[in-house]
LORO-553137 format. One record per residue (C-alpha): residue in three letters; x, y, z. Coordinates in nm, 3 decimals, padded with zeros to 5 digits. Example, Ala and Ser with C-alpha at 12.3 -4.5 7.8 and 13.67 -1.06 7.14 Angstrom:
+--------+---------+---------+---------+
! drenke !       X !       Y !       Z !
+--------+---------+---------+---------+
!    ALA !  01.230 ! -00.450 !  00.780 !
!    SER !  01.367 ! -00.106 !  00.714 !
+--------+---------+---------+---------+
This chain:
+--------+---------+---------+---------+
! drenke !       X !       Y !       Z !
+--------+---------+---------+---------+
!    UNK ! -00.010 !  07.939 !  15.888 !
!    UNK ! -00.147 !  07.836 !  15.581 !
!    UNK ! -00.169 !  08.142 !  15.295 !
!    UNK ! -00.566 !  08.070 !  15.209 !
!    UNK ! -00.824 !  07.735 !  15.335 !
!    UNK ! -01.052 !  07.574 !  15.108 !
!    UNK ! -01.374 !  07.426 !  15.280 !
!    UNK ! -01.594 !  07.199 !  15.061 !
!    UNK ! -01.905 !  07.210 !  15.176 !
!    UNK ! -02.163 !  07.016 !  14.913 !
!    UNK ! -02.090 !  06.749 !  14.650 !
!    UNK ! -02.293 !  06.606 !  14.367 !
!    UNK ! -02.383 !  06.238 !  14.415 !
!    UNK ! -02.433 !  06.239 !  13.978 !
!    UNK ! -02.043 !  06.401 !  13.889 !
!    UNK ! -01.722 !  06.477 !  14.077 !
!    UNK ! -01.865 !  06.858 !  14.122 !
!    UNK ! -01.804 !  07.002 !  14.426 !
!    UNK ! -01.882 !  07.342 !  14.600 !
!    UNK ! -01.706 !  07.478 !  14.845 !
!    UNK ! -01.550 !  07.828 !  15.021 !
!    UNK ! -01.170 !  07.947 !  14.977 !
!    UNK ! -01.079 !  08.194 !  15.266 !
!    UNK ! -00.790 !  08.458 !  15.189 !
!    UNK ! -00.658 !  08.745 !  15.346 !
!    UNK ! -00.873 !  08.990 !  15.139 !
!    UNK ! -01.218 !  08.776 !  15.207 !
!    UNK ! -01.371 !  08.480 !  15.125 !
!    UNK ! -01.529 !  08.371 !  14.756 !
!    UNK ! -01.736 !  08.092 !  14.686 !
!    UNK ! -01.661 !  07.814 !  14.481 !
!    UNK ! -01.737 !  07.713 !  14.163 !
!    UNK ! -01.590 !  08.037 !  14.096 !
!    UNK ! -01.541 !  08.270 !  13.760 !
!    UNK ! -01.308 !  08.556 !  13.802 !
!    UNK ! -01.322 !  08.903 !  13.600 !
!    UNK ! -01.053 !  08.943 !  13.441 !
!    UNK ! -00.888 !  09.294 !  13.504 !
!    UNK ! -00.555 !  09.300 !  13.290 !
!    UNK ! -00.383 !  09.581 !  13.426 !
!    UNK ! -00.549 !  09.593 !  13.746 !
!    UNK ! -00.889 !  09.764 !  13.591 !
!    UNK ! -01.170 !  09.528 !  13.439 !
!    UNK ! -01.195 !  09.708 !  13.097 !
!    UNK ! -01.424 !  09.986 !  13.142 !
!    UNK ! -01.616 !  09.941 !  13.471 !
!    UNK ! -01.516 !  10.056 !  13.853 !
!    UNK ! -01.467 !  09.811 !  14.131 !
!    UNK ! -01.818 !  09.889 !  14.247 !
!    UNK ! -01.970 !  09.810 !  13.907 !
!    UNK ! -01.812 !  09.457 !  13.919 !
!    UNK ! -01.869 !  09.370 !  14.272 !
!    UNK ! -02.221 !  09.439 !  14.186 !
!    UNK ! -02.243 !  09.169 !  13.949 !
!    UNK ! -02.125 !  08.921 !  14.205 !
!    UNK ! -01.803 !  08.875 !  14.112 !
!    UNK ! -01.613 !  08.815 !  14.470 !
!    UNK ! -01.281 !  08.758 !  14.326 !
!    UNK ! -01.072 !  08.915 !  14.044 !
!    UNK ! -00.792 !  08.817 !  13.818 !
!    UNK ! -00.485 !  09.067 !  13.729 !
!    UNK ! -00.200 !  09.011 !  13.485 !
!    UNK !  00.144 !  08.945 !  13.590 !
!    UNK !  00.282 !  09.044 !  13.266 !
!    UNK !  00.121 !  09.381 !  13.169 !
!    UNK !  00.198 !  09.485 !  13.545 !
!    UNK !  00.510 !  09.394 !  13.525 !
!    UNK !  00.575 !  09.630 !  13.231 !
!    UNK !  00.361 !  09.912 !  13.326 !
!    UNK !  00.355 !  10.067 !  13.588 !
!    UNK !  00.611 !  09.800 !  13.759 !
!    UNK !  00.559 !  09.594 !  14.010 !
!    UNK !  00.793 !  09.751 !  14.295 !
!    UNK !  00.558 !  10.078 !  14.266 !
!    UNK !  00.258 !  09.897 !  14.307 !
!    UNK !  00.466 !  09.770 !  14.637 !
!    UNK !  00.529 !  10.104 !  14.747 !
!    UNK !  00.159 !  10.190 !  14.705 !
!    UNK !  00.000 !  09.939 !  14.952 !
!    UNK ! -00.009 !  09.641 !  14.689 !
!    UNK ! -00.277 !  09.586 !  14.406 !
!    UNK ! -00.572 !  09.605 !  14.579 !
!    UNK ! -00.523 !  09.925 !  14.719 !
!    UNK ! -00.402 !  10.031 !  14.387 !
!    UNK ! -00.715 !  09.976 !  14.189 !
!    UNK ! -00.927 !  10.015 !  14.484 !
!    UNK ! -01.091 !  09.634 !  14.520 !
!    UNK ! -01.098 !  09.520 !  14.897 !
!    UNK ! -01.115 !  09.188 !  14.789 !
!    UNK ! -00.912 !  08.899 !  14.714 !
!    UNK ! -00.741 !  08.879 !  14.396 !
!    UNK ! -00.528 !  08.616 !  14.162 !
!    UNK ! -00.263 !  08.712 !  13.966 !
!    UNK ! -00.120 !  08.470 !  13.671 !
!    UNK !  00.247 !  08.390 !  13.583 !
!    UNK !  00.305 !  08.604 !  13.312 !
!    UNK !  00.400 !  08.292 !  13.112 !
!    UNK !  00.097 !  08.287 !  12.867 !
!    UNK !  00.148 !  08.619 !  12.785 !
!    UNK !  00.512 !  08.572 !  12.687 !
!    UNK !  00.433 !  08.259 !  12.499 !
!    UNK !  00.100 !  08.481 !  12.292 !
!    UNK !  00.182 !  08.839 !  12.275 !
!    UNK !  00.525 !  08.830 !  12.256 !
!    UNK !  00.838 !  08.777 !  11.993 !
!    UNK !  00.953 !  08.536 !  12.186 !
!    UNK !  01.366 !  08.522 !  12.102 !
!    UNK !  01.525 !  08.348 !  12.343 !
!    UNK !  01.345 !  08.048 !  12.559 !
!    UNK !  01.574 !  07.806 !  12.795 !
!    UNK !  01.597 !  07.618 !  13.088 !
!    UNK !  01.682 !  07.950 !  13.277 !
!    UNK !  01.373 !  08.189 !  13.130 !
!    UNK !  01.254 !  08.370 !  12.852 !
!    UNK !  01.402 !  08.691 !  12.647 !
!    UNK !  01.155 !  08.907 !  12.457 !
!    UNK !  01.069 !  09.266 !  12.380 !
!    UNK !  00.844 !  09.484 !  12.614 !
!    UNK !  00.553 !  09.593 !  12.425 !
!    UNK !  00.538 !  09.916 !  12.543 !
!    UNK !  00.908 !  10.033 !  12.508 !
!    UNK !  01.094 !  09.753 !  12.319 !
!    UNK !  01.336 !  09.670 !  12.617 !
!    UNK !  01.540 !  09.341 !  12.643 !
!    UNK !  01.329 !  09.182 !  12.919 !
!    UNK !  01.450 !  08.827 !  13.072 !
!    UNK !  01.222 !  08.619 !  13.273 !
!    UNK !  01.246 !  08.371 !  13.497 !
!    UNK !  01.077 !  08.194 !  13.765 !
!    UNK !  01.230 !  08.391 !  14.024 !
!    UNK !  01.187 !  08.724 !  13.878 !
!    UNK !  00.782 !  08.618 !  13.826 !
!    UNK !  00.756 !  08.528 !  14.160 !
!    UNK !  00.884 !  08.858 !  14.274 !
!    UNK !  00.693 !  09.041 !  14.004 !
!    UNK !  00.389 !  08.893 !  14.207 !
!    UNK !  00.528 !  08.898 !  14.577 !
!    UNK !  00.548 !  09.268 !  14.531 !
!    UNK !  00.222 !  09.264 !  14.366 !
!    UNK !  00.059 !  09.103 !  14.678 !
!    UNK ! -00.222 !  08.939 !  14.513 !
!    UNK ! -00.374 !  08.631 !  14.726 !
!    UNK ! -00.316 !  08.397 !  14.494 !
!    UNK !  00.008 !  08.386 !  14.277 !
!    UNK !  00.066 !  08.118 !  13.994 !
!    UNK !  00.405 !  07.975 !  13.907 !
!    UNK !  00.597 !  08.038 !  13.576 !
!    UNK !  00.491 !  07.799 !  13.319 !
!    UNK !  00.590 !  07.716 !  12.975 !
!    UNK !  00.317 !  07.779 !  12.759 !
!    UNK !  00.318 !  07.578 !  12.417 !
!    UNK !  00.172 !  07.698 !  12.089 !
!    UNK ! -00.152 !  07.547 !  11.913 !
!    UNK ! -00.073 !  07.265 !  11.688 !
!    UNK ! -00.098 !  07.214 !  11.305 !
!    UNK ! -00.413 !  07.034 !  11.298 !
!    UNK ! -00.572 !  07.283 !  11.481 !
!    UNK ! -00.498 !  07.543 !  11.245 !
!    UNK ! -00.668 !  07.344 !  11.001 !
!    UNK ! -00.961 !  07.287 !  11.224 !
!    UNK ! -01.011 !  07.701 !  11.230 !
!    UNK ! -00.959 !  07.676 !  11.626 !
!    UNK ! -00.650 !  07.903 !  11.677 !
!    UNK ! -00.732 !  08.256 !  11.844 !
!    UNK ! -00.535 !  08.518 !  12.022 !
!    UNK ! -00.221 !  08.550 !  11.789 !
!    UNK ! -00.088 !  08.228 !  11.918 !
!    UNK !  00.153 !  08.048 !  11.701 !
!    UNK !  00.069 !  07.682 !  11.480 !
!    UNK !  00.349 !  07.441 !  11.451 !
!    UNK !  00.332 !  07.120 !  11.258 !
!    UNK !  00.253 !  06.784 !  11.439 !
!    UNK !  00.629 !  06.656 !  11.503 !
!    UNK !  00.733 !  06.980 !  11.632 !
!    UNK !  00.448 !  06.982 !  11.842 !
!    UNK !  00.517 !  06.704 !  12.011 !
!    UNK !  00.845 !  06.810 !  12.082 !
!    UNK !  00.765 !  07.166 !  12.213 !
!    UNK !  00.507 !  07.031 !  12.411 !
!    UNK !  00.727 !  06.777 !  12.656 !
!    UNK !  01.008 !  07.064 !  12.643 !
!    UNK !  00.672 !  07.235 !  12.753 !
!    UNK !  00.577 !  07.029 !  13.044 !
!    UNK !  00.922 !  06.888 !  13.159 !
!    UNK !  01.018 !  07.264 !  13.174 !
!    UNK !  00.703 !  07.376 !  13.397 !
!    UNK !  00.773 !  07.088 !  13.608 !
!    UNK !  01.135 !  07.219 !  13.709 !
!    UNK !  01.040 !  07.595 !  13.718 !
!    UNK !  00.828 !  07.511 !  13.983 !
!    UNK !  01.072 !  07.414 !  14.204 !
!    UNK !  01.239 !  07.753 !  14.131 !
!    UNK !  00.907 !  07.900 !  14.250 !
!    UNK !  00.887 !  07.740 !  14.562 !
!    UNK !  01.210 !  07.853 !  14.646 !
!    UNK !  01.181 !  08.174 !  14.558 !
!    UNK !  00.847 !  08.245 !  14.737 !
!    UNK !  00.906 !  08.539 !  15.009 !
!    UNK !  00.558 !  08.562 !  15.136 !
!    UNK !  00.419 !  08.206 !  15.181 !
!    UNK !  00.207 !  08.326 !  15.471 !
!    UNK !  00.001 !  08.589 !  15.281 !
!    UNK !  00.023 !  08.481 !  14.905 !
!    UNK ! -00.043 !  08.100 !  14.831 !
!    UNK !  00.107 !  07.940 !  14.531 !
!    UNK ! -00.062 !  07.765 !  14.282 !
!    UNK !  00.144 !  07.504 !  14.047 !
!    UNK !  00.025 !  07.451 !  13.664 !
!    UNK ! -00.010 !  07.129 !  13.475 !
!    UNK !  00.085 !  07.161 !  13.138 !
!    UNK !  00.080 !  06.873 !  12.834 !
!    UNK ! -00.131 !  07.014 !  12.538 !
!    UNK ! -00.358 !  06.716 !  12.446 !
!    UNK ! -00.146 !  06.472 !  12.518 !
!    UNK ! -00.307 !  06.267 !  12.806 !
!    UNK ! -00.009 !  06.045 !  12.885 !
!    UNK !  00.190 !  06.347 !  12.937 !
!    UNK ! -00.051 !  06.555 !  13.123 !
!    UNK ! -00.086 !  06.236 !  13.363 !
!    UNK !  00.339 !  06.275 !  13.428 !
!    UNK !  00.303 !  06.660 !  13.396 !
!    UNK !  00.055 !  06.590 !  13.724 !
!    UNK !  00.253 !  06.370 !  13.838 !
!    UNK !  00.575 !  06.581 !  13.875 !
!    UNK !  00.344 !  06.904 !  14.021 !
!    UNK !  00.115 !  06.758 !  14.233 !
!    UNK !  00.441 !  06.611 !  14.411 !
!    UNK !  00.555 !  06.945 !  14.578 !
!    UNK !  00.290 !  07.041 !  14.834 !
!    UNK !  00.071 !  07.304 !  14.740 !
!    UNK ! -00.183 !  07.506 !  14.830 !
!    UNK ! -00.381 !  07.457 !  14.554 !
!    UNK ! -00.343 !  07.357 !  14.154 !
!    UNK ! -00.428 !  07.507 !  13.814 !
!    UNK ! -00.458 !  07.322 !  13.427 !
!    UNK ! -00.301 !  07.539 !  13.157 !
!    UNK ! -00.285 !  07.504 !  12.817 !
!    UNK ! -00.612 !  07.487 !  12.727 !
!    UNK ! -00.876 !  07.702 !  12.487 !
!    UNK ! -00.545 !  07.810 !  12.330 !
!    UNK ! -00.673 !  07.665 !  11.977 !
!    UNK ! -00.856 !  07.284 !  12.071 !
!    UNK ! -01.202 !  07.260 !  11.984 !
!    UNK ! -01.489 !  07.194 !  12.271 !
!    UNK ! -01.413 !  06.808 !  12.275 !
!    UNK ! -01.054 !  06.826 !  12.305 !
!    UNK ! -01.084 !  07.057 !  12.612 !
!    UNK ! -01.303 !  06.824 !  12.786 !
!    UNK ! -01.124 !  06.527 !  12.702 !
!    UNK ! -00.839 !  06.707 !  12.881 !
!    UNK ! -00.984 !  06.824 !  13.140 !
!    UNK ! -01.182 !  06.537 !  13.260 !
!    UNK ! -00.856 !  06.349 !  13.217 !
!    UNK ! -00.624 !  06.586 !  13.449 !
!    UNK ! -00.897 !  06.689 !  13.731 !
!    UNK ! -00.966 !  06.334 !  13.846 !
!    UNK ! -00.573 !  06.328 !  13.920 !
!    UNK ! -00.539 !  06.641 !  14.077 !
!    UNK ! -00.513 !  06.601 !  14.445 !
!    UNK ! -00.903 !  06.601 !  14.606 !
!    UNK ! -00.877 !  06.845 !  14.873 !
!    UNK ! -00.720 !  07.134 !  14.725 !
!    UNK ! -00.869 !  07.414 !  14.496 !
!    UNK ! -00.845 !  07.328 !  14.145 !
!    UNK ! -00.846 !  07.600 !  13.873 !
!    UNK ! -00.919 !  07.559 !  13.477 !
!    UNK ! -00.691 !  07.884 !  13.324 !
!    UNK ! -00.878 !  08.077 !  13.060 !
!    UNK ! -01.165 !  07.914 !  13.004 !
!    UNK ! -01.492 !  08.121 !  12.952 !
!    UNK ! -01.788 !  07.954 !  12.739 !
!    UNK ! -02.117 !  07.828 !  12.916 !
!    UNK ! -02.092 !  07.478 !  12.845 !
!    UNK ! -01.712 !  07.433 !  12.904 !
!    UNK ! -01.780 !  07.572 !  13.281 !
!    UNK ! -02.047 !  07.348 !  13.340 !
!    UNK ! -01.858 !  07.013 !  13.224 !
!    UNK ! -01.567 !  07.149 !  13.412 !
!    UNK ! -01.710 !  07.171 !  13.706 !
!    UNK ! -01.902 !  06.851 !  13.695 !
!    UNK ! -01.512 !  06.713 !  13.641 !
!    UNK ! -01.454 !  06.898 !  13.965 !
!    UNK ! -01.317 !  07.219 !  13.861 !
!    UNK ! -01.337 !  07.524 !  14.083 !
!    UNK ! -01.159 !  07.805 !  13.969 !
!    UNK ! -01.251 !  07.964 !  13.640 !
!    UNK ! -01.118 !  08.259 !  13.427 !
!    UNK ! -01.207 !  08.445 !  13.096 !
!    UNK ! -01.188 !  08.815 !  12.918 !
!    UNK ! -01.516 !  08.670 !  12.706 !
!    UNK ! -01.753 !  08.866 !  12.918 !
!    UNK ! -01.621 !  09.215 !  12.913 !
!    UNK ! -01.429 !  09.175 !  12.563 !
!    UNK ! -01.797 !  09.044 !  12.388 !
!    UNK ! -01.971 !  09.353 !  12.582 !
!    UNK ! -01.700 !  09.586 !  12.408 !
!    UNK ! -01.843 !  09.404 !  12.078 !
!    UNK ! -02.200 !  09.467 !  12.134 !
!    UNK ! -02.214 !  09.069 !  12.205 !
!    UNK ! -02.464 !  08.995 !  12.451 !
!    UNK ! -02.452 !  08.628 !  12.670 !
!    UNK ! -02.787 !  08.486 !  12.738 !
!    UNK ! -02.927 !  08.156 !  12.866 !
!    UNK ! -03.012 !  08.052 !  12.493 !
!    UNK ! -02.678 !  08.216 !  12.313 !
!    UNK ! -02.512 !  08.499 !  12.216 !
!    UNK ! -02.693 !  08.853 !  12.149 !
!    UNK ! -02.542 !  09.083 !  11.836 !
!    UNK ! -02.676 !  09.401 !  11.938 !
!    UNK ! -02.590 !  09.578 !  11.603 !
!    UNK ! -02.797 !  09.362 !  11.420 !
!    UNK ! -03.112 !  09.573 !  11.278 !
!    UNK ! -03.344 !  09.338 !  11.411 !
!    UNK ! -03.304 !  09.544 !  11.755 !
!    UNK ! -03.354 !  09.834 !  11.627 !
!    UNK ! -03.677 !  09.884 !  11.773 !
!    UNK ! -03.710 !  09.620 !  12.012 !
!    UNK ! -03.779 !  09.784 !  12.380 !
!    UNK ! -03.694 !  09.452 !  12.577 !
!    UNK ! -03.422 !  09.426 !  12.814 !
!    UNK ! -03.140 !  09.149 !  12.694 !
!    UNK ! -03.244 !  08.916 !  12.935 !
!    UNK ! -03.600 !  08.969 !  13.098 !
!    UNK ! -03.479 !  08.730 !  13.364 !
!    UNK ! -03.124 !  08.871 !  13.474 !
!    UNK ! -03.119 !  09.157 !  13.750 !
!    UNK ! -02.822 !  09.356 !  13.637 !
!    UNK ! -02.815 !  09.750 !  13.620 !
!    UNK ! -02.864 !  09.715 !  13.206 !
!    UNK ! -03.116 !  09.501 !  13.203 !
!    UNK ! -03.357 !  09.641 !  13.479 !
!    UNK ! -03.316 !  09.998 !  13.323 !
!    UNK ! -03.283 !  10.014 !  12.926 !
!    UNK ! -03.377 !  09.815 !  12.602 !
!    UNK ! -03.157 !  09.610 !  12.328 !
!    UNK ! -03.248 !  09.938 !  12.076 !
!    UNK ! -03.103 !  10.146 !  12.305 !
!    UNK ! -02.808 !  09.960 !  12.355 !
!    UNK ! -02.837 !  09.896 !  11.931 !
!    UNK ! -02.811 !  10.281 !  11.924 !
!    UNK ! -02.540 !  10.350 !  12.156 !
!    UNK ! -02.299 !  10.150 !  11.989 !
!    UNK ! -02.390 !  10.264 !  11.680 !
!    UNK ! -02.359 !  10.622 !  11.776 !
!    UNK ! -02.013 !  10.535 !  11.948 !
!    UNK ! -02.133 !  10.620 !  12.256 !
!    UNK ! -01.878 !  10.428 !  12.563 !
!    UNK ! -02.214 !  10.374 !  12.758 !
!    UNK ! -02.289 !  10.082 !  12.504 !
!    UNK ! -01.998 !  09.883 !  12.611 !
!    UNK ! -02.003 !  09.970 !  12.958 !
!    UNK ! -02.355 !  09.854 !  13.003 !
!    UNK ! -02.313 !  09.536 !  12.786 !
!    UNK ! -01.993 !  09.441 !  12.958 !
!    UNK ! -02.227 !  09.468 !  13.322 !
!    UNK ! -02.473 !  09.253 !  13.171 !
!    UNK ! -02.248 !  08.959 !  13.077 !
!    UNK ! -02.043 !  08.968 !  13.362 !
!    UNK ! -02.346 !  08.983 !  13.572 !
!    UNK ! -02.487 !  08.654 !  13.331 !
!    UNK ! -02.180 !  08.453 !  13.428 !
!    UNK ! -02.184 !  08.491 !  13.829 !
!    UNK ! -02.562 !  08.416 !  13.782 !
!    UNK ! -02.489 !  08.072 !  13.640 !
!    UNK ! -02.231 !  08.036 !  13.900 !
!    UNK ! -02.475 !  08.020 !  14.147 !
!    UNK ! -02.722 !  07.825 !  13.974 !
!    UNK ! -02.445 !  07.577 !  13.928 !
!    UNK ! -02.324 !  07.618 !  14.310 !
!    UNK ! -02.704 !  07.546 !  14.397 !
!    UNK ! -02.702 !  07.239 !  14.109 !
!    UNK ! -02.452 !  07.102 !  14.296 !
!    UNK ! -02.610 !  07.155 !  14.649 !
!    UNK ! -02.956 !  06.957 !  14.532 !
!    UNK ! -02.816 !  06.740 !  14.194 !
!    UNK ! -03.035 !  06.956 !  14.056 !
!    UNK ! -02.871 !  06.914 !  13.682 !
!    UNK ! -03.168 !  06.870 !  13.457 !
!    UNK ! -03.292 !  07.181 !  13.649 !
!    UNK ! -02.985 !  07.415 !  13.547 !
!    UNK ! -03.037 !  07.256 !  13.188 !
!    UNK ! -03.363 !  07.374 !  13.153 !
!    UNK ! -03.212 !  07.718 !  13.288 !
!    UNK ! -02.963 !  07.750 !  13.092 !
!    UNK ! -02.995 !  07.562 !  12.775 !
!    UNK ! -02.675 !  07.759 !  12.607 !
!    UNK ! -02.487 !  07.514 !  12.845 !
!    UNK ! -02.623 !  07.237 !  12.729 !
!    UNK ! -02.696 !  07.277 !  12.368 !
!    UNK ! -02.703 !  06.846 !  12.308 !
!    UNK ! -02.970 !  06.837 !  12.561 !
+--------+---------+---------+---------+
């Protein structure tokens, strides 16, 4: 018996979007889908309840962070991570392996794993593709994702101002290097996962294309994972540094070679107007921390661009952020409000800001889910011009 089933039920006759319904043991979500991400199995901030309320019907939880604190084999012994954090509804958890790769003094990688320091007590940790896949077998998320090698941002992007999250430059030869090691590496880890998968009938596997921006080797990188039956596939290595362009270069490139009838997910990728041109490559599976981690900044999403909330011009303005979005913030205080709470350091601010822009993103997943239903694009454009800011 297969792990989760992925129905498409509407295509666009314009693009190669599709929408569609993946079933899992925790519950059903629709698809295009955007996940909250919840770190260490809490969305920053906000209950369970909270974040269902904003539509979100799947959630995303870090292998990595888990894995470290509180351990994996005690979230085992406690019923698995949805009872732990008290969601009744499916979850995703990632490899671990972009973590390593971005948060981590990374001393040792090889064929066999990778050696680094835990964050939170500076232990010798080694890990491989086995000891991921058990990391997130004991976990029991629905979906698990296999170990990848992530490689760093290159030179050029450096130059272009594009690298974010602590990640690494390297110049363009050693780039090129890292980023077959990269790819041949994820290729052969995968078959490591497979084998080492205990609980294929509850937990489905996802494999990972790497190849930075190199198209030829994203096409092998494909290639080699799309060759082991899965139930569904992911592209990594992206948003880690490339500019809006590159990301849709790649991604247009790798989705139409990804195998049509099973769930594809884009890894980390959270702005308006990527989602909508990766869906309309045929995407379906999207994650970001940009909603909750903006709300923390008094950053606002709307349909016509980021809000700054601390800005003075808000200072007396009594209108909601969006007058057209339904979310608990928005139906029940004003942007000088909100101005004051973060200004006063009151955790309110955040909390309600983080609602709002989670709320903003499953809104414009259903617009686009309905887009797609009708090729109704010029429609969603004039909804949501953020998404489309050449149109």
């Amino acid at each position: 018996m297969a792990a989760i089933g992925f129905d498409i039920s509407a295509r666009s006759q314009q693009t190669a979007a599709r929408a569609g319904r993946i079933t899992t043991p925790h519950g059903a979500f629709d698809t295009p889908a955007f996940m909250p991400v919840g770190t260490r199995a809490a969305v920053k901030g906000l209950t369970c309840e909270q974040v269902r309320h904003t539509g979100a019907q799947v959630l995303l939880n870090n292998t990595y962070h888990l894995m470290l604190r509180p351990g994996s084999s005690l979230i085992d012994q406690l019923g698995g991570v949805q009872r732990f954090m008290g969601w009744d509804g499916p979850i995703l958890t990632d490899s671990g392996g972009f973590q390593v790769f971005s948060l981590t003094d990374a001393n040792a990688i090889t064929d066999d794993g990778v050696t680094f320091r835990s964050e939170v007590d500076g232990d010798r940790i080694h890990l491989t593709p086995e000891r991921s896949i058990q990391v997130q077998n004991e976990l029991g998320a629905d979906i698990i994702m296999a170990f990848d090698d992530c490689p760093p941002a290159s030179a050029e992007d450096v130059e272009a101002g594009n690298v974010t999250g602590g990640r690494h430059a390297v110049d363009p030869a050693e780039y090129a290097r890292r980023n077959r090691a990269a790819a041949e590496r994820t290729a052969h880890w995968l078959e490591r996962c497979v084998a080492a998968h205990r609980r294929t009938d509850a937990q489905a596997l996802f494999g990972i294309v790497q190849g930075g921006t190199d198209l030829d080797l994203r096409s092998r990188c494909v290639e080699q994972i799309a060759s082991v039956d899965l139930p569904g596939y992911a592209i990594g290595g992206v948003a880690v540094g490339e500019g809006h362009e590159k990301i849709l270069q790649v991604v247009r490139h790798t989705a139409a070679l990804l195998p049509e009838d099973k769930p594809r997910y884009l890894m980390g990728v959270g702005y308006e107007r990527d989602l909508v041109e990766a869906v309309k490559a045929g995407m379906d599976m999207f994650d970001c921390v940009l909603p909750t981690r903006n709300g923390r900044n008094a950053n606002a999403f709307t349909p016509t661009g980021q809000m700054r909330l601390r800005n003075a011009a808000f200072a007396e303005d009594d209108r909601p952020i969006d007058p057209g979005c339904d979310c608990l913030c928005c139906r029940t205080v004003s942007r000088a409000y909100l101005r004051h709470l973060f200004g006063a350091g009151e955790m309110l601010g955040p909390i309600l800001v983080s609602l709002h822009n989670l709320r903003h993103f499953q809104r414009l997943m259903l617009d686009i889910r309905a887009a797609i239903a009708d090729d109704s694009w010029s429609l969603l454009a004039r909804r949501w011009p953020v998404a489309f800011p050449s149109g």
